[in-house]
N, C-alpha and C positions, 0 to 999 in steps of 0.2 A: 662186655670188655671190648669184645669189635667193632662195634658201635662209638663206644668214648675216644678210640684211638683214629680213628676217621676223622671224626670234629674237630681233635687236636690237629690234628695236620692240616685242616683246611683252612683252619685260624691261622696258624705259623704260614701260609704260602699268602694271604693277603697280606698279613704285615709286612714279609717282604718286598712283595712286589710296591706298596705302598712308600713303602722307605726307598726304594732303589728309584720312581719317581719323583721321589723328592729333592733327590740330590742332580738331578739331568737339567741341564736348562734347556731353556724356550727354543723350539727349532722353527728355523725359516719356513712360513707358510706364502704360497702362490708362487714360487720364486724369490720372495725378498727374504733381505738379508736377516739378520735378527738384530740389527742397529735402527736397520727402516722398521723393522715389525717395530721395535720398542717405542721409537718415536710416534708411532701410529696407535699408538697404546693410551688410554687416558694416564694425566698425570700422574697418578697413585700408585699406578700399574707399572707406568714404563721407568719409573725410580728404582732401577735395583742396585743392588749390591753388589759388590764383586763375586759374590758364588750365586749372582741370577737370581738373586729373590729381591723383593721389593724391600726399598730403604724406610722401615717403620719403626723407626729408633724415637724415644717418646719425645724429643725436642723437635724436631720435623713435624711431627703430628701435630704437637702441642700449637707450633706457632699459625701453621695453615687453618689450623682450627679456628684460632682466636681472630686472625685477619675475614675469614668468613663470616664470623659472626659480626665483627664490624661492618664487615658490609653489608651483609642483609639488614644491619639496626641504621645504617643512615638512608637506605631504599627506603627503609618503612618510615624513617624520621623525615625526608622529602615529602612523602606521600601524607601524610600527616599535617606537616610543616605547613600553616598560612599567613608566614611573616618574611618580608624580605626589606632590605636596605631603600630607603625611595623616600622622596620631598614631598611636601605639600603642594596640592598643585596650586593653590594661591601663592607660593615661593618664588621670586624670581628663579631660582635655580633647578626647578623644576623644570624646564623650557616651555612650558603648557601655554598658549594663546588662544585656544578655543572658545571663548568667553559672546559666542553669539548668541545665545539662552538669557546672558544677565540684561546684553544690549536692547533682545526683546521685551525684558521686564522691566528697563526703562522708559523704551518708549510706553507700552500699556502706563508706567507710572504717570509720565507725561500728558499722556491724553485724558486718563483719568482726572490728573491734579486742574487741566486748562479744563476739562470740562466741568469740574466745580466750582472753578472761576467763571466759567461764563453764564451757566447756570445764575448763580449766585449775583450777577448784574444783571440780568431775565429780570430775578424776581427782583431786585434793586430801583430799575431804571424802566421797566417796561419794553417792549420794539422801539429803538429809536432807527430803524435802517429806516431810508427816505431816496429810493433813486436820483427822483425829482430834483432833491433840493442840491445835488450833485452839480448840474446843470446851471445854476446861478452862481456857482464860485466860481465858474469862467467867463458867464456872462453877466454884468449888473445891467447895464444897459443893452436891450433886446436891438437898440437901433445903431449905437454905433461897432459895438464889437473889433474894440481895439486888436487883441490878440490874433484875429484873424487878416485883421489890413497889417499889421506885421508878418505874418505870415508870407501873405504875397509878396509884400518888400522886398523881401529874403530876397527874390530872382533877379534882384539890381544886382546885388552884390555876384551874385555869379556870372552873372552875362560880365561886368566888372574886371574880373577876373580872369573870364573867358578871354577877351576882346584883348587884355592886354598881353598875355601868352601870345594870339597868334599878331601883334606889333612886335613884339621880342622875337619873335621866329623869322619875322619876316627882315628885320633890322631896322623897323619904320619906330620902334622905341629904344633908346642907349637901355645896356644894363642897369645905371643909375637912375635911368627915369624908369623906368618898369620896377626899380626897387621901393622909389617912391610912390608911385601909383597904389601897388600892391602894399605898402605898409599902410596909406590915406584907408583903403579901402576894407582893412581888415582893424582899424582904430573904427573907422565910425561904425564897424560891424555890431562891435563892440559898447559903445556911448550909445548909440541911436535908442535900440530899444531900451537899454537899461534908460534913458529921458524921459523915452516915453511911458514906459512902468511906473517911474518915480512923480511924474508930471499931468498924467491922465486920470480923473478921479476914479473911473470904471475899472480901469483896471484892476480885476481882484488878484491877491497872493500865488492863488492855484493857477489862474491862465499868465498871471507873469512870469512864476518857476518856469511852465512850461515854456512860453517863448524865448527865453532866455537860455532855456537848456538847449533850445533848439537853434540859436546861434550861436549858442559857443559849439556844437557840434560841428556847425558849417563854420564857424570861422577855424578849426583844426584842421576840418577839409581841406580848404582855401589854401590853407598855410603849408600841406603837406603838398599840395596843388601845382603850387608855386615852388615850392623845391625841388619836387622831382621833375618839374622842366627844367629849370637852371641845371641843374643835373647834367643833363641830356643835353644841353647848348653845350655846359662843359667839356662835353665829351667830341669824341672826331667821331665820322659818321657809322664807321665800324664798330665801334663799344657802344654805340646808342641804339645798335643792331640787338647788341647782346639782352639790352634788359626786357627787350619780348622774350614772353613764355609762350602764350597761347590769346588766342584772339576774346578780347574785351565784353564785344558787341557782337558777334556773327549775324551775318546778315545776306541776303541769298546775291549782293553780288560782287561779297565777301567769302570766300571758302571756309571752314574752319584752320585751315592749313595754313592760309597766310596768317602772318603776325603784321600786327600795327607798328609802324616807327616812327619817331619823331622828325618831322611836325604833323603826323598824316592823326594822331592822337586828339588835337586839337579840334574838336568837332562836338554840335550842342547832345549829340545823342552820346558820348563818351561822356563829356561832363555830368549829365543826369544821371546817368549809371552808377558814377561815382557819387556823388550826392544822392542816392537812394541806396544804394549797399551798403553793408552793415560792415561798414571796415572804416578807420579813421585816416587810411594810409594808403596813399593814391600809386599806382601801378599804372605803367602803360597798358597793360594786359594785364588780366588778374583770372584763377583758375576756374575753371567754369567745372560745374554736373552735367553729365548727359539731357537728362530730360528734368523735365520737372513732375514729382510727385503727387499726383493728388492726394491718396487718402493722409500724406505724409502733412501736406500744405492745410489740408481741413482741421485733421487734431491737432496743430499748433494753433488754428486758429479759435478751435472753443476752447482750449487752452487759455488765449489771452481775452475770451470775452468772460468765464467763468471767474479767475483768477483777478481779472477788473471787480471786476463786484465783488470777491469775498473784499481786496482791499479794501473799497469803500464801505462793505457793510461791517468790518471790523474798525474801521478809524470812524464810523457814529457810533458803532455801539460798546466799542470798547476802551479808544485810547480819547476822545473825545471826553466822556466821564470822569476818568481818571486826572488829567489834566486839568479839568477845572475845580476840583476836588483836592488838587495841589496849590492853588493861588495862595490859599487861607496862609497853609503852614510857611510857604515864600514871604507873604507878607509881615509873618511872625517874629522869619528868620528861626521855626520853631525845629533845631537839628534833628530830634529824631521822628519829629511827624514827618520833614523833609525825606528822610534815609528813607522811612517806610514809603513814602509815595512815590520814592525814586525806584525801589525795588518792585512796587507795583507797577508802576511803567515798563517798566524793563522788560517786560514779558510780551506785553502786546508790540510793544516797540520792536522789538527783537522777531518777533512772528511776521510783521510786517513788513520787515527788512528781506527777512529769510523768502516770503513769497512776491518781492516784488523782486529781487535777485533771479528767482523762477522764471516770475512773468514776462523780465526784459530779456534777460540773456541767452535764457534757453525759448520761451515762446515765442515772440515777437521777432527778436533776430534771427532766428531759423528760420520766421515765417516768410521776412524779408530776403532772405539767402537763399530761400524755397524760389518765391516769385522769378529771382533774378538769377538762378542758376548761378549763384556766387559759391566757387567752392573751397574755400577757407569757413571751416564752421569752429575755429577752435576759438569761441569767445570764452572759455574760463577754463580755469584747471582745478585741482583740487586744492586748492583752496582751504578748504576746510580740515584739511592734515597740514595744514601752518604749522611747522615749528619756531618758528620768526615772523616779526612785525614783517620784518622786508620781503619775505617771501609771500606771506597774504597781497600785501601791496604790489606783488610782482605776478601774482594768477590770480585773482580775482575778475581783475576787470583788463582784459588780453587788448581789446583794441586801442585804450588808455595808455596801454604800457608801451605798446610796439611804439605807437605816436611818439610816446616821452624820450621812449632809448633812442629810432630812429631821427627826429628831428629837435632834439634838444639834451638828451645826455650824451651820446656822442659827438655833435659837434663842440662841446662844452671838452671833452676831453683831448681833442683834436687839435681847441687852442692852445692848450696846456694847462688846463684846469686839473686839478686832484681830482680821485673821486669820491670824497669826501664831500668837498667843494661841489663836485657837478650833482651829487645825490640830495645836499642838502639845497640844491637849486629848485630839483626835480619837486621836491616838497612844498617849495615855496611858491611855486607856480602852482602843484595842485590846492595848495590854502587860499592863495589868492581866487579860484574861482568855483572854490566851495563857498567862499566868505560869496563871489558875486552872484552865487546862485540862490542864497541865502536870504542877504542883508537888503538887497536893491527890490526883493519882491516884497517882501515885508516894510518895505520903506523905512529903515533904523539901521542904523551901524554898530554893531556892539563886540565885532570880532570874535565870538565864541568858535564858529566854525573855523576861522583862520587859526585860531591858538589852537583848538583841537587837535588839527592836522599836522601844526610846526609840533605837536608834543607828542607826535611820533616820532621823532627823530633820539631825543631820550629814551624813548620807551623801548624803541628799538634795539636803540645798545644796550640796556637793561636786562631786556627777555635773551636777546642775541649770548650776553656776556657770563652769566646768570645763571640761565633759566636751559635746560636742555630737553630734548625729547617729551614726553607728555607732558612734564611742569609745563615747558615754552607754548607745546597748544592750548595748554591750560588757560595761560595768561591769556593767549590772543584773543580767544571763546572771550574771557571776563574782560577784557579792553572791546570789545563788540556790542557785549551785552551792558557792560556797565555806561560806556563811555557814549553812547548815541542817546541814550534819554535822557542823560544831563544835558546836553546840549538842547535837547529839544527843552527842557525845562526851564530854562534860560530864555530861549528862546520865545517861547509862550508867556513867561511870566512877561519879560520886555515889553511885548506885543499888547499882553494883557495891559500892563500900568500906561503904556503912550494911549492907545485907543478906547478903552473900555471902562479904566481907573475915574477919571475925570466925570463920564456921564453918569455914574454907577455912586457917585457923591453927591451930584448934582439930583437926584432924583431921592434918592435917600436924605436930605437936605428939606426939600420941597414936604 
């Protein structure tokens, strides 16, 4: 009985004491309040009630509940998740431009497709490369060698040239007789060799292009020659100060410091300078390099002795073939053997283009600008991101252009010309001596090359009007490729029917 009444009692004091902590709230621990304590409480905890017990009323629960579980199902739906919003990267909209991988598998395409092209003439045609026979399409005749006594001519018309600047400078020629002088002298620049190309039996195609190419470059000279001294008379002697840059010719008892003024320009070692520099456009001083480069001077120079020969051993063994393999179907008039043979042209023609663009612009003229410490090397631009006819024709070929704007579209504008009018001039000057670089070597007039060039002017506002962003380089690429072998096809057939037609009857006949 003593025993049970013990237990009892020590039951009843824990219930109390248990219920009388139930009802006490939270006391300030360290010093804080019990608002700070609360807050410092996890959220569950520091919810209470107005009698200090946690706020566990089943909608509270309920909702924090279900917000948790949302969240932890989109962490795991993230993590899960391998799909998002996003374009193809072949989409314009994409913005992707990376595409240097496919560029690579075109060219590998390209080298692959030409090499079963040429393969495929190997076994066709056999070697037809012949360095040898190179060397007789500039010379027929071993003893007289027209091309070359044109050549030396050539230093009439500069001394010409020369002689009459320093009568203008000196006042011993009127402006008006120095204008006639220098026009005599830049007409017969002009007629002489083209007479004698047309009038000399020896002279072959290849050494006439070539001489002819090499006058009309000195008659540009000349022309540019003679303006920017007129120039310079115009001027008083202070602004003729101004158009020295930097000395021309330095020479040891010359400083580099001093600058050349006019008439002190006038002199045969200035003239040659300019007539050997790779510019079309005369400068009283022009920017010079420090030194000169050798190993710089050397690789452009195997440069243009390697790059010489691929063109010759690709124009025997490649577009030679082809070409006379097209006469049949010209003869026929047969359209679609024509179209295919034009399309097979195309390719070597275009390759041909592409590395003799190489050989002149970049090797030869560097090589020359090497020599002469000439430091304007910008003979091309890119060119080949043409989005417009007009813009190829304005970076392709830099020292053409500078000529045309400097001493023919601009003063064309100056008179009052449109530019319309002065643009469609610029064209017709350069057809006019595509047509003479052309027609006078091959002794036939047939205008192909002059309409060519005027049907740039069309084409121009065509791609210009048209044609935008890769469409418009599209075209230009296919006015390149399309448009240079038809002419050449023309060209050859022509050449073909006046000289070869006739004996090629006559023996077939017999």
């Amino acid at each position: 009985m003593g025993d049970s009444d013990v237990a009892r009692a020590s039951t009843r004091r824990r219930r109390a004491t248990f219920a009388a902590g139930r009802s006490v709230s939270l006391l300030p621990v360290n010093g804080k309040s019990a608002a700070g304590y609360r807050s410092s409480l996890p959220a569950g905890i520091s919810s209470l009630n107005g009698q200090g017990k946690p706020d566990c009323s089943p909608e509270t629960v309920g909702s924090k509940s279900k917000s948790e579980k949302r969240k932890r199902r989109s962490d795991i739906g993230d993590r899960l998740s391998c799909h998002k919003t996003q374009e193809s990267l072949l989409s314009s909209a994409s913005g992707y431009n990376n595409y240097r991988g496919i560029l690579n598998w075109c060219v590998v395409m390209l080298v692959l497709s030409n090499a079963r092209l040429f393969l495929e003439n190997l076994l066709r045609y056999g070697v037809l490369v012949d360095p040898i026979k190179v060397i007789s399409l500039f010379v027929n005749d071993p003893y007289s060698w027209p091309a070359a006594c044109l050549l030396i001519v050539s230093n009439i018309f500069i001394v010409v040239a020369l002689y009459t600047e320093r009568q203008l400078s000196k006042g011993s020629f009127s402006e008006v007789l120095g204008f006639l002088v220098h026009c005599t002298n830049l007409t017969i620049m002009l007629t002489f060799p083209a007479a004698v190309v047309l009038l000399v039996p020896s002279m072959t195609p290849v050494g006439g292009a070539f001489i002819l190419g090499t006058y009309t470059i000195l008659f540009l000279k000349l022309y540019s020659y003679k303006d920017v001294n007129r120039w310079c008379r115009e001027l008083s002697t202070v602004k003729a100060k101004k158009l020295a840059r930097s000395l021309s010719c330095p020479s040891a008892q010359h400083p580099r410091e001093v600058k050349v003024c006019y008439p002190g320009n006038l002199t045969i070692r200035d003239m040659y300078y300019f007539v050997f520099a790779p510019t079309l456009c005369y400068e009283l001083n022009f920017p010079r390099s420090p030194e000169i480069r050798m190993s710089f001077l050397l690789w452009r120079l195997c440069e243009m002795m390697f790059f010489t020969q691929l063109l010759v051993g690709l124009t025997q063994q490649w577009m030679i073939p082809v070409i006379q393999s097209s006469m049949k179907p010209l003869e026929d008039m047969d359209l679609s053997r024509m179209t295919e043979r034009l399309l097979r042209l195309a390719v070597p023609n275009h390759l041909l283009w592409l590395v003799f663009f190489y050989c002149f612009f970049h090797s030869s003229m560097n090589f020359s600008a090497e020599l002469l410490r000439f430091g304007d090397r910008q003979f091309y631009k890119d060119w080949w991101n043409s989005e417009t006819v007009t813009y190829f024709w304005q970076n392709w070929n830099i020292p053409v252009h500078k000529w045309c704007l400097r001493h023919f579209y601009k003063p064309l504008l100056r008179k009052g010309f449109s530019k319309i009018v002065s643009q469609s001039a610029v064209f017709f000057l350069s057809a006019f001596f595509h047509e003479y670089l052309v027609s006078v070597p091959l002794r036939m007039f047939r205008l192909w090359a002059f309409m060519g060039m005027m049907a740039q002017l069309p084409l121009a506002w065509i791609v210009g009007t048209f044609l935008h962003g890769n469409y418009g380089n599209a075209a230009v690429w296919i006015s390149l490729i399309i448009g240079q072998p038809f002419a050449v096809l023309m060209y050859v057939h022509d050449y073909y029917v006046l000289n070869y037609r006739q004996e090629i009857d006559t023996h077939t006949q017999i």
